[in-house]
Backbone as CSV, one residue per row, in Angstrom:
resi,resn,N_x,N_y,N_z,CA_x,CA_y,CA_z,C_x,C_y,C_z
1,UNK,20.725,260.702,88.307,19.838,259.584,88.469,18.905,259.507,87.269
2,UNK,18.564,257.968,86.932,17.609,258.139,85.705,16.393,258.183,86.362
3,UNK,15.768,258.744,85.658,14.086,258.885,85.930,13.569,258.051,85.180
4,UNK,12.776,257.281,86.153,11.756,255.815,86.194,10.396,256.086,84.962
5,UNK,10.925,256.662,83.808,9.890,256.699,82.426,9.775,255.657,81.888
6,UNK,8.619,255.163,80.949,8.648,254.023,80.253,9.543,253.567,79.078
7,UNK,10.123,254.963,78.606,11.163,254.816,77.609,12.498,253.928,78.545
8,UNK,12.873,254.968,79.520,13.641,254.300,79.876,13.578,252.808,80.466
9,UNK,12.918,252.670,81.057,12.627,251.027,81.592,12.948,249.916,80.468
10,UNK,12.370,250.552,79.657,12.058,249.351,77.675,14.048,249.662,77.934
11,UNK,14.319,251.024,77.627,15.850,250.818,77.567,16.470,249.660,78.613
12,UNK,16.710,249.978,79.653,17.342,249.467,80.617,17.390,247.872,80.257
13,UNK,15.797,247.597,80.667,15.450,245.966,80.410,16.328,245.304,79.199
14,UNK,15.986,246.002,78.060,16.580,245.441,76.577,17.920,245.549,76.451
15,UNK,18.876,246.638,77.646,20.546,246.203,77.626,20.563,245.111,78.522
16,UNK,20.001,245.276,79.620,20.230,244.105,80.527,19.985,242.727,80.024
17,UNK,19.076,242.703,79.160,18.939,240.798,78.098,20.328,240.751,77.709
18,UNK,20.731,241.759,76.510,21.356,242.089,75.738,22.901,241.534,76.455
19,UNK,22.947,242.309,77.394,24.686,242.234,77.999,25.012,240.482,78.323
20,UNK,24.137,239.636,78.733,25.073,237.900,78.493,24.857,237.731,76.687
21,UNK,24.511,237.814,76.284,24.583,237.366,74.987,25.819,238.154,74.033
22,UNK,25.916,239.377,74.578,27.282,239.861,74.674,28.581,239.585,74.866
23,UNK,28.502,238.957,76.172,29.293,238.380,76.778,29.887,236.708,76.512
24,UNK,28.585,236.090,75.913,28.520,234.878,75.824,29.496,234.659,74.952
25,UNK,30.638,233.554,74.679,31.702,233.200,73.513,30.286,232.865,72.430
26,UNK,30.353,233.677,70.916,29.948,233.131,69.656,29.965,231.553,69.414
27,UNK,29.016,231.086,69.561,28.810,229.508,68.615,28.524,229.630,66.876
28,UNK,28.831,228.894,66.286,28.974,228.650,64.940,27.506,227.612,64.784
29,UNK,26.821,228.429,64.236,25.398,227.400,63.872,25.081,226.844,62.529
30,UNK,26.146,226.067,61.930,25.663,225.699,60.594,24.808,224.570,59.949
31,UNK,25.383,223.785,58.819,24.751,223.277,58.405,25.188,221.683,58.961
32,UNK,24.005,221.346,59.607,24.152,220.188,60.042,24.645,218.630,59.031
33,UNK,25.372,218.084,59.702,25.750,216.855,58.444,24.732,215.671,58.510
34,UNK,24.306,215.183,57.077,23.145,214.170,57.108,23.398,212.745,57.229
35,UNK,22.619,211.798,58.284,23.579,210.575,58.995,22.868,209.527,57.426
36,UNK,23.281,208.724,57.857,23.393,207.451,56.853,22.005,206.845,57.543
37,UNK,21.230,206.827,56.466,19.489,205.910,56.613,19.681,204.535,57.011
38,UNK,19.073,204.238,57.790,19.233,202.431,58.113,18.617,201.708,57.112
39,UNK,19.240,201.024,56.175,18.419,200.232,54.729,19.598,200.949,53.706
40,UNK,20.012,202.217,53.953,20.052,203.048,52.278,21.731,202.023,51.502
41,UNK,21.999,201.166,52.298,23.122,200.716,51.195,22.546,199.073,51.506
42,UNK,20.995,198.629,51.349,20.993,197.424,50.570,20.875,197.606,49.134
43,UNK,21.696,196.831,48.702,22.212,196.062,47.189,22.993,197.301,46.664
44,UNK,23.657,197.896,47.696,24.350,198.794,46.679,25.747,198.282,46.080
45,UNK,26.167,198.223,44.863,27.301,198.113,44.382,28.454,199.008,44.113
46,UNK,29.343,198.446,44.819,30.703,200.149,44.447,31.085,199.512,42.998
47,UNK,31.127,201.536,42.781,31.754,201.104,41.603,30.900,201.281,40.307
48,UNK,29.355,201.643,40.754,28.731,201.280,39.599,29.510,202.810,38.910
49,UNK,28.634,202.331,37.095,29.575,203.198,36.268,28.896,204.550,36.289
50,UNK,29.775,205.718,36.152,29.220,207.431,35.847,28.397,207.235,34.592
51,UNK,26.566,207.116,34.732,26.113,207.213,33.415,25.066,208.533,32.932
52,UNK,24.786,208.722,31.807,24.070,209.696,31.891,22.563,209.575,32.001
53,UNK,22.112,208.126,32.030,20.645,208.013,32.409,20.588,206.325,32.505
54,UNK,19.492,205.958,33.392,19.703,204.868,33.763,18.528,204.208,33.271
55,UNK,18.456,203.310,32.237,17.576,202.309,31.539,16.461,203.593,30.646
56,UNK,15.550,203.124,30.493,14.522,204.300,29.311,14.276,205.462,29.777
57,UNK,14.754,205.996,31.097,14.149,207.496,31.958,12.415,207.566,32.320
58,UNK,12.590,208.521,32.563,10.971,208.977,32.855,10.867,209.283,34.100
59,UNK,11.749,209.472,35.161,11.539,209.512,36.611,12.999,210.557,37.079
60,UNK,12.766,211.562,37.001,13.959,212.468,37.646,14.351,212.661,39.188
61,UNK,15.449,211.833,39.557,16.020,211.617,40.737,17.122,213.026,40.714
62,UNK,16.776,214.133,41.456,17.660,215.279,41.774,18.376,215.890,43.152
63,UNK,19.183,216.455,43.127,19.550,216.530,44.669,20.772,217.480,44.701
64,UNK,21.166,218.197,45.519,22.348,218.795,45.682,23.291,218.309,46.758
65,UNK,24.802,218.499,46.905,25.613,217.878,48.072,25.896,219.349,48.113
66,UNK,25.862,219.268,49.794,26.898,220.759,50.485,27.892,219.930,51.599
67,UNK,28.644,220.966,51.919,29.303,220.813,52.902,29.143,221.381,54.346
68,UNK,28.967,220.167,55.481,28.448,220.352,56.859,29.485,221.599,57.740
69,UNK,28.684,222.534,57.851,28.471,223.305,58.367,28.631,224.933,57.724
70,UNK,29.435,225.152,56.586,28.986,226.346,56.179,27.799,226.270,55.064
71,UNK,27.861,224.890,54.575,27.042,224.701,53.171,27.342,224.970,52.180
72,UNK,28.605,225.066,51.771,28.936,225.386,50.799,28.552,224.153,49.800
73,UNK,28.379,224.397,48.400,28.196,223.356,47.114,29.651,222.622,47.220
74,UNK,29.092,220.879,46.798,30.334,220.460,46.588,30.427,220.157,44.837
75,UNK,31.078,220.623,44.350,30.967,219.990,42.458,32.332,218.685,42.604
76,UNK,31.126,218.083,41.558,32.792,216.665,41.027,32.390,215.933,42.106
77,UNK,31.142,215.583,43.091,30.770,214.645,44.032,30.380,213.201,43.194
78,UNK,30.593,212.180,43.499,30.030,211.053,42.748,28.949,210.702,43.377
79,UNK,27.560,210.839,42.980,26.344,210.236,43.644,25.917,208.886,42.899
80,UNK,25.561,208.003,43.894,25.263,206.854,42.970,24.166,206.331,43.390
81,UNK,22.726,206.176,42.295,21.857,205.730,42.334,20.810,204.508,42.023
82,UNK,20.394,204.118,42.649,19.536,202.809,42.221,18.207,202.404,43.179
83,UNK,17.417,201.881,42.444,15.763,201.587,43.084,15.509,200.510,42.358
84,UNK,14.586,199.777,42.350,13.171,198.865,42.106,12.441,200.001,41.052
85,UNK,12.396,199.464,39.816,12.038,200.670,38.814,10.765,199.665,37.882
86,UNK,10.329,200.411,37.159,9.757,199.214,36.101,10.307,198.351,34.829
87,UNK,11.926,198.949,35.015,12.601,197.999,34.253,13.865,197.120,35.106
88,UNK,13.661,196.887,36.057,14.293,195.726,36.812,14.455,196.248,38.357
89,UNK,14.625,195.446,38.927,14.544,195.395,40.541,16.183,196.262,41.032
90,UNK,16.528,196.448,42.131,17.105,197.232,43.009,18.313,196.351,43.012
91,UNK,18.550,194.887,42.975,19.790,194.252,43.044,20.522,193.929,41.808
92,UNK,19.561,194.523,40.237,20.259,194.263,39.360,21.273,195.540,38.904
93,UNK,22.111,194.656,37.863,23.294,195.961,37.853,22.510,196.641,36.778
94,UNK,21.557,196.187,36.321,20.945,197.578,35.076,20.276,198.924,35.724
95,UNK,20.132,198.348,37.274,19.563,199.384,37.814,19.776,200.284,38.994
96,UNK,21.807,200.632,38.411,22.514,201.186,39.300,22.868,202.494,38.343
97,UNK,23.576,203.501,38.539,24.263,204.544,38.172,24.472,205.223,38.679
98,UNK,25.472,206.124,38.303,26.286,207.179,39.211,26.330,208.303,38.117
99,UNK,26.330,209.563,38.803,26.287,210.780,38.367,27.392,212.078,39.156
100,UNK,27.850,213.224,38.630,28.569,213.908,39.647,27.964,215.037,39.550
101,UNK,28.162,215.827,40.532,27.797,217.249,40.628,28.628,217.642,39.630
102,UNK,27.078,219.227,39.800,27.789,220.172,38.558,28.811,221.193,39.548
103,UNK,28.746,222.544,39.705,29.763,223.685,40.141,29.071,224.254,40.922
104,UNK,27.832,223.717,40.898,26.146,224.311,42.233,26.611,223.338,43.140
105,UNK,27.176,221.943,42.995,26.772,220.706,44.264,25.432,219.854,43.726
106,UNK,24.774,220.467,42.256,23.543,219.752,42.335,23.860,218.671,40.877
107,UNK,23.139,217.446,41.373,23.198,216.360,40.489,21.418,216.328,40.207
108,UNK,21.258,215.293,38.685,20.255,214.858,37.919,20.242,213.649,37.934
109,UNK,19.519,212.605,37.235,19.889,211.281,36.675,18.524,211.207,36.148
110,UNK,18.615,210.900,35.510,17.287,209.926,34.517,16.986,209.028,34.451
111,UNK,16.007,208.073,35.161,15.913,206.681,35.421,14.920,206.386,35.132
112,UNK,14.340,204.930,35.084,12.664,204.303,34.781,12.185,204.949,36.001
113,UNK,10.782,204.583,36.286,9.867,205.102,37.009,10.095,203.909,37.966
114,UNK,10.155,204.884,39.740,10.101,203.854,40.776,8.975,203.077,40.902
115,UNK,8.798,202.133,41.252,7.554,201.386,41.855,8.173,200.728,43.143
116,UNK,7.014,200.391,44.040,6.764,200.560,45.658,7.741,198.842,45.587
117,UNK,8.471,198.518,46.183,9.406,197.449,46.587,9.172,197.770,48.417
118,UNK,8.591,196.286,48.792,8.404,195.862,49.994,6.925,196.737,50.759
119,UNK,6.405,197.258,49.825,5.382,198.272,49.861,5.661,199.557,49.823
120,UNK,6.800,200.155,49.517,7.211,200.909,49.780,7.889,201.714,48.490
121,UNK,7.727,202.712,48.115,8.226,203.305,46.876,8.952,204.186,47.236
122,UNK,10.556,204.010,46.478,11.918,204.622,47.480,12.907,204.435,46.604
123,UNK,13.730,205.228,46.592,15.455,204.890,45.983,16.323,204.615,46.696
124,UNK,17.777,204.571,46.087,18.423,204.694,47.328,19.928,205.407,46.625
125,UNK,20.778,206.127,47.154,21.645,206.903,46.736,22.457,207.324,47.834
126,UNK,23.825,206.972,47.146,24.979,207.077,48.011,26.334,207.573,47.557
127,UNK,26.730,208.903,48.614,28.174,209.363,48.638,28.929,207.749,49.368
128,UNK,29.768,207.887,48.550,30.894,206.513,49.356,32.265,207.458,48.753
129,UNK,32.867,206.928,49.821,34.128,208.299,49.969,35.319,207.467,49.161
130,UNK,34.881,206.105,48.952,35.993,204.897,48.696,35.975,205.395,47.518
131,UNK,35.245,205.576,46.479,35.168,206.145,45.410,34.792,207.519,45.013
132,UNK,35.654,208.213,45.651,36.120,209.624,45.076,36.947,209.815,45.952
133,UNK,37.401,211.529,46.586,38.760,211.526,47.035,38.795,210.951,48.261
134,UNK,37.843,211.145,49.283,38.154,210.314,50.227,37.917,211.450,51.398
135,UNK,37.285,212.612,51.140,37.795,213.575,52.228,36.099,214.193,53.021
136,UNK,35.747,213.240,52.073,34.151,213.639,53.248,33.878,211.784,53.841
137,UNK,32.850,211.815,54.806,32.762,210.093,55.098,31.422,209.951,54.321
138,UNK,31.389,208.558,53.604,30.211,207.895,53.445,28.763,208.019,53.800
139,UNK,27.800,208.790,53.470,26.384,208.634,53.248,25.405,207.735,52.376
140,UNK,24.663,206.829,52.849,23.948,206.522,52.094,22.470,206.314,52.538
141,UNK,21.190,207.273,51.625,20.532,207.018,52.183,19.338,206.230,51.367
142,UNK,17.730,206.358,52.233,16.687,205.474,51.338,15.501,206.193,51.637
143,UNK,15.560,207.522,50.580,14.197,208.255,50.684,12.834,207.431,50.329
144,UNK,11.553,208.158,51.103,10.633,206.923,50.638,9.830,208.101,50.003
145,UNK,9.078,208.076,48.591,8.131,208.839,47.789,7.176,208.720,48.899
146,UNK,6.119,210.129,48.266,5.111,210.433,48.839,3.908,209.684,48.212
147,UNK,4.324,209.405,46.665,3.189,208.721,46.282,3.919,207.979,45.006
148,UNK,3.554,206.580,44.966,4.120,205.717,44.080,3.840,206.645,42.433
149,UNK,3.087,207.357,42.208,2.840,207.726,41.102,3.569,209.095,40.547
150,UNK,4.623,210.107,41.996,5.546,211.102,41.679,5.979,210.528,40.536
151,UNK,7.128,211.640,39.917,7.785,210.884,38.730,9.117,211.725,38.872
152,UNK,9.369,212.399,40.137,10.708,212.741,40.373,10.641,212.780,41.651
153,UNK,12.123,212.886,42.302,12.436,213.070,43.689,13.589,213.522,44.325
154,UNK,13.722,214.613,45.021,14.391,215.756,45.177,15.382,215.040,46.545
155,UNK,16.406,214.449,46.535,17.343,214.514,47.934,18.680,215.160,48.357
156,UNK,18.884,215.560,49.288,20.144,216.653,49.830,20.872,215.866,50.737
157,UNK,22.567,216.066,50.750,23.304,215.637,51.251,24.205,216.395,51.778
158,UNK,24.405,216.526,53.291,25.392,217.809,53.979,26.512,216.325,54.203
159,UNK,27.543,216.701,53.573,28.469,215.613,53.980,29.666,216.387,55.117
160,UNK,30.202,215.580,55.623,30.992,215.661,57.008,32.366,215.506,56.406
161,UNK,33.594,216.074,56.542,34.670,215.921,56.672,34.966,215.067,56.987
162,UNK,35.591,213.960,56.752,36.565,212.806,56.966,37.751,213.253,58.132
């Protein structure tokens, strides 16, 4: 018989939690996939071209793509970006571009400086699966700055298997 000590009790109690979680079948807790923003594909154009900076720079739009649920980096992703900048508005084509990941999953672009469109100071950037292989689905979203006067802005994309 065990004798009713405090060691033992702490024992007993802490197998007895222990044994359903034991028992329980393993769940897989990863990286959740990121849904598509309501707004993030107005005026977007497919297609715009892979450039290496978009109109005079001054505003670093950065971000990495993983893959939903282990997270792994995706490289060779096409991200494509465009905002309301101080050298033309959000529906013109001067103020679209696309960029790909490097071998991290993480992309750059170099663009004019955002300014607030609809009061609001925001980009907008989108995986579209139509243009590349086709094997994750479509994200597009419409981060909003913290302050019209940042001069970069950091967004992440867990894309989903197709």
């Amino acid at each position: 018989m065990i004798r009713p000590t405090r060691r033992n009790l702490l024992t007993i109690g802490a197998a007895a939690l222990a044994v359903p979680a034991i028992l329980r079948p393993a769940r897989a807790q990863g990286l959740a996939p990121t849904p598509t923003m309501r707004g993030g594909a107005n005026n977007y154009r497919p297609g715009a071209p892979v450039v290496s900076r978009i109109g005079g720079g001054g505003f670093l739009m950065t971000g990495t793509v993983r893959r939903a649920g282990d997270g792994a980096p995706l490289p060779g992703r096409r991200i494509q970006i465009w905002a309301h900048t101080t050298e033309g508005h959000e529906r013109d084509a001067r103020s679209h571009g696309a960029t790909l990941t490097d071998a991290e999953g993480r992309f750059a672009l170099d663009m004019p400086q955002i300014v607030p469109a609809f009061g609001q100071p925001h980009g907008h950037l989108a995986y579209d699966s139509d243009h590349d292989d086709g094997g994750f689905q479509t994200v597009f979203l419409r981060p909003i700055m913290a302050s019209a006067s940042d001069t970069s802005l950091a967004v992440g994309f867990v894309l989903q298997p197709a």
